[in-house]
Each structure stands twice: as structure tokens, then as C-alpha cells.
TIVO-949320 format. One record per residue: residue in three letters; residue number from 1; y, x, z of N, C-alpha, C in turn. Coordinates in nm, 4 decimals. Layout:
! TIVO-949320
   dolum   kedo         nv         nu         nw        cav        cau        caw         cv         cu         cw
     ala    NUM          Y          X          Z          Y          X          Z          Y          X          Z
...
***
This chain:
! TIVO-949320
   dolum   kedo         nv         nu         nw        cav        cau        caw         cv         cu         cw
     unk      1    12.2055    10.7309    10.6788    12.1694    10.8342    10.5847    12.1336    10.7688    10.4513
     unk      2    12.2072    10.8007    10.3399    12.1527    10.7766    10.2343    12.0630    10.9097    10.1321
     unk      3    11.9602    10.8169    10.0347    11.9323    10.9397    10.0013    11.9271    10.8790     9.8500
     unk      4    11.8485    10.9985     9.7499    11.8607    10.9661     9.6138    11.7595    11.0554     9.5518
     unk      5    11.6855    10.9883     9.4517    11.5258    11.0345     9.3625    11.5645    11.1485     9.2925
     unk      6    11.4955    11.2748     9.2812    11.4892    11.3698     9.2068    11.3951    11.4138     9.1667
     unk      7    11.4137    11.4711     9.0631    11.2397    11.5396     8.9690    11.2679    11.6787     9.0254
     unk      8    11.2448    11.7040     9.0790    11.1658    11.8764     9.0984    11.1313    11.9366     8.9761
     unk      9    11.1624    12.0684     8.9825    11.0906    12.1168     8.8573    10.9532    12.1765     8.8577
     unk     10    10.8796    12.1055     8.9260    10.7112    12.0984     8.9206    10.7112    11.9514     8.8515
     unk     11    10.7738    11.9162     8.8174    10.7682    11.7418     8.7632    10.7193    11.6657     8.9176
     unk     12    10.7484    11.6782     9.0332    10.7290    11.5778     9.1395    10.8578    11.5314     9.1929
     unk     13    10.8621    11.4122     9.2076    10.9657    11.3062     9.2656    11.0064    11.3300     9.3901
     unk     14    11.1116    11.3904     9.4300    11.1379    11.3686     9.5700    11.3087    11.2934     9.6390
     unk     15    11.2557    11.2477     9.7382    11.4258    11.1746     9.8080    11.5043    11.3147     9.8361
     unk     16    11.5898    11.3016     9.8272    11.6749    11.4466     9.8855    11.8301    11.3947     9.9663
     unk     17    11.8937    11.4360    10.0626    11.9987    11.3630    10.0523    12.0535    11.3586     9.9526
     unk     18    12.1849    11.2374     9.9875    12.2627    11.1525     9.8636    12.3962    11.2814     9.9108
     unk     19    12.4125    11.3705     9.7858    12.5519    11.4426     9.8334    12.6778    11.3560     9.8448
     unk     20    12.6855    11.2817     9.7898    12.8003    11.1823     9.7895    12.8028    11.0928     9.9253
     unk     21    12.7339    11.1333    10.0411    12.7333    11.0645    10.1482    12.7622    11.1612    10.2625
     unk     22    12.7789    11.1271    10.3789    12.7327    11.2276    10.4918    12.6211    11.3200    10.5311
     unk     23    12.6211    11.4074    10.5648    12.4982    11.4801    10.6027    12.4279    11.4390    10.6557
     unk     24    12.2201    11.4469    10.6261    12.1962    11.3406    10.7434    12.1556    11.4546    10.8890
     unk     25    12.1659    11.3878    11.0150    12.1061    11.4968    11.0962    11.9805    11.4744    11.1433
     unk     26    11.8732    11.3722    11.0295    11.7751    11.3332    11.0693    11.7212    11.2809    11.2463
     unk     27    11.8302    11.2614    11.3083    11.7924    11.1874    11.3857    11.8554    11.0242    11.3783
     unk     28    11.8758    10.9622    11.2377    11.9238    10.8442    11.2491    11.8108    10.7624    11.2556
     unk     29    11.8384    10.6143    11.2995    11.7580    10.5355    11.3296    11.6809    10.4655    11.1759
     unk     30    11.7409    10.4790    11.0520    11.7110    10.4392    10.9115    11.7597    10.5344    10.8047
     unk     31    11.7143    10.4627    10.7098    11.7966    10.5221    10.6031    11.7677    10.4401    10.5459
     unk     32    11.8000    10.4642    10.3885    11.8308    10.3918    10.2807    11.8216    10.4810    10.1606
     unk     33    11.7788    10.4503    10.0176    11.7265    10.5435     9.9048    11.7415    10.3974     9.7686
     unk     34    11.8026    10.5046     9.6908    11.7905    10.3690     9.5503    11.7078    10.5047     9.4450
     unk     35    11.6362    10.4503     9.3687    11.6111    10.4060     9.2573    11.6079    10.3787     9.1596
     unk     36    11.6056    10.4506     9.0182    11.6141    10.3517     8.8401    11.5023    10.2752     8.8766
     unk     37    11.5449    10.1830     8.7804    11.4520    10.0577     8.7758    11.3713    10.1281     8.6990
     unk     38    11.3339    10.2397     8.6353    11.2206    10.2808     8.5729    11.1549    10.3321     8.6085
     unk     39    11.1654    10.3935     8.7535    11.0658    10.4569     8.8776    11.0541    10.3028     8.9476
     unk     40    11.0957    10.2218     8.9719    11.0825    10.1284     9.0782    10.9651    10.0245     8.9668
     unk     41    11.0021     9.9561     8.8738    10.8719     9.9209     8.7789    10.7848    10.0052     8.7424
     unk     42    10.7755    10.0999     8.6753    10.7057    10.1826     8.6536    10.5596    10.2357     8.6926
     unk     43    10.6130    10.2986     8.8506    10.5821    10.3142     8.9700    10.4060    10.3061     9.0133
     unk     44    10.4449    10.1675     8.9576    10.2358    10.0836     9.0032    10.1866    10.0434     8.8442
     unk     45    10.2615    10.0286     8.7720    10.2504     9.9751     8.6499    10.0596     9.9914     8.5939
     unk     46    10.0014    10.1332     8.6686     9.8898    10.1220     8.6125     9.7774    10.0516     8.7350
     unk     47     9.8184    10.0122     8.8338     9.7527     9.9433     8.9386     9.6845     9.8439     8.9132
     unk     48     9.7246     9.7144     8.8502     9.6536     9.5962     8.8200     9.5207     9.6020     8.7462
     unk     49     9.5295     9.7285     8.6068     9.3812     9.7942     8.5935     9.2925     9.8428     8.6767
     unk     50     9.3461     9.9380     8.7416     9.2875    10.0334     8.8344     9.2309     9.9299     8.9288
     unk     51     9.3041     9.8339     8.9541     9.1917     9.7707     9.0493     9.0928     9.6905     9.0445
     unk     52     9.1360     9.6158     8.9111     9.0379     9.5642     8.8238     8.8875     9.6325     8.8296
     unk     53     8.9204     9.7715     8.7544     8.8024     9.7971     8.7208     8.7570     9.9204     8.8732
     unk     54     8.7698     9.9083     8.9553     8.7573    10.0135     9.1055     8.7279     9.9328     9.2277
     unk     55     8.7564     9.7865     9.2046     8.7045     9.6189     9.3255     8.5357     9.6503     9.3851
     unk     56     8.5516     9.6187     9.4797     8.4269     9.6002     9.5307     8.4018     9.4073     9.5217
     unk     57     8.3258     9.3687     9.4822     8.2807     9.2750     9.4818     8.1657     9.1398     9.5379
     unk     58     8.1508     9.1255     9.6021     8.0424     9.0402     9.7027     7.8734     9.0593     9.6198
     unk     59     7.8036     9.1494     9.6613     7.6965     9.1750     9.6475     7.6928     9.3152     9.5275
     unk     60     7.8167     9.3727     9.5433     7.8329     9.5332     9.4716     7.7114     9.6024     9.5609
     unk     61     7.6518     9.7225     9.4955     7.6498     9.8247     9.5972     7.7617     9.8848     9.6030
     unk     62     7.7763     9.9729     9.7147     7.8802    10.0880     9.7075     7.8444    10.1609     9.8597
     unk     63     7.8840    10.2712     9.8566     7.8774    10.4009     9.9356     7.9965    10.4420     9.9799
     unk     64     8.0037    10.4341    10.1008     8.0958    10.4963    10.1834     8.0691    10.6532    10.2811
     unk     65     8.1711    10.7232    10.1888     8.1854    10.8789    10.2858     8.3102    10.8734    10.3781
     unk     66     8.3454    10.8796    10.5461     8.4105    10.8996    10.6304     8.3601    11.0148    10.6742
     unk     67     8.4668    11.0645    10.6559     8.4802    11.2485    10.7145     8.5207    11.1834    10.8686
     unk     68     8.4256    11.2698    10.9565     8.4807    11.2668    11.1451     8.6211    11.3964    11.1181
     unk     69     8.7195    11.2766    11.2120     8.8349    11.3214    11.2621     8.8133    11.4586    11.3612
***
């Protein structure tokens, strides 16, 4: 099964099948999906901040909420 990135018109990203391929019947064992390199860089691009400044650090406080399953 191949598939391929689309914008929705809510502006959200989704795989959809690749029409240019076979149908999938979702019971295959993989698939496969490409990508612009401007979703694939992009993507995390704001991560290396975000974690910067969001790290827990050796003698931080911090607070943990776990909701019971």
C-alpha cells in the first residue's frame, strides 16, 4: 500500500491512499508514504527550543499529574 500527504481543508495533514497505486485493503502487512521535504524538515523544526526551554533538569522541581486508566 502506498500512500501520500494531504492538507484537509481544516488545514490538518493527513496520509490518504496514493491513487496512482492499488487499492489498499488495509489488511497489508506495511505500507509506505512520501513526503515534501518541507513537511519532512519542517515537521520538528520548533523542537530543539521547545525542549530547551520545557527539560527537567537534576534538582528542578516539577509536578507530575497521571490521570488513573
Amino acid at each position: 500500500m502506498n500512500t501520500i500527504a494531504r492538507k484537509g481543508t481544516d488545514g490538518l495533514w493527513r496520509l490518504i491512499p496514493d491513487p496512482r497505486s492499488h487499492v489498499p485493503t488495509w489488511t497489508e502487512p506495511c505500507g509506505r508514504s512520501s513526503m515534501s521535504n518541507n513537511q519532512n524538515t519542517q515537521s520538528m523544526s520548533g523542537f530543539p527550543a521547545w525542549r530547551k526551554n520545557n527539560r527537567v533538569l537534576e534538582g528542578d522541581d516539577y509536578w507530575l499529574e497521571a490521570q488513573k486508566p
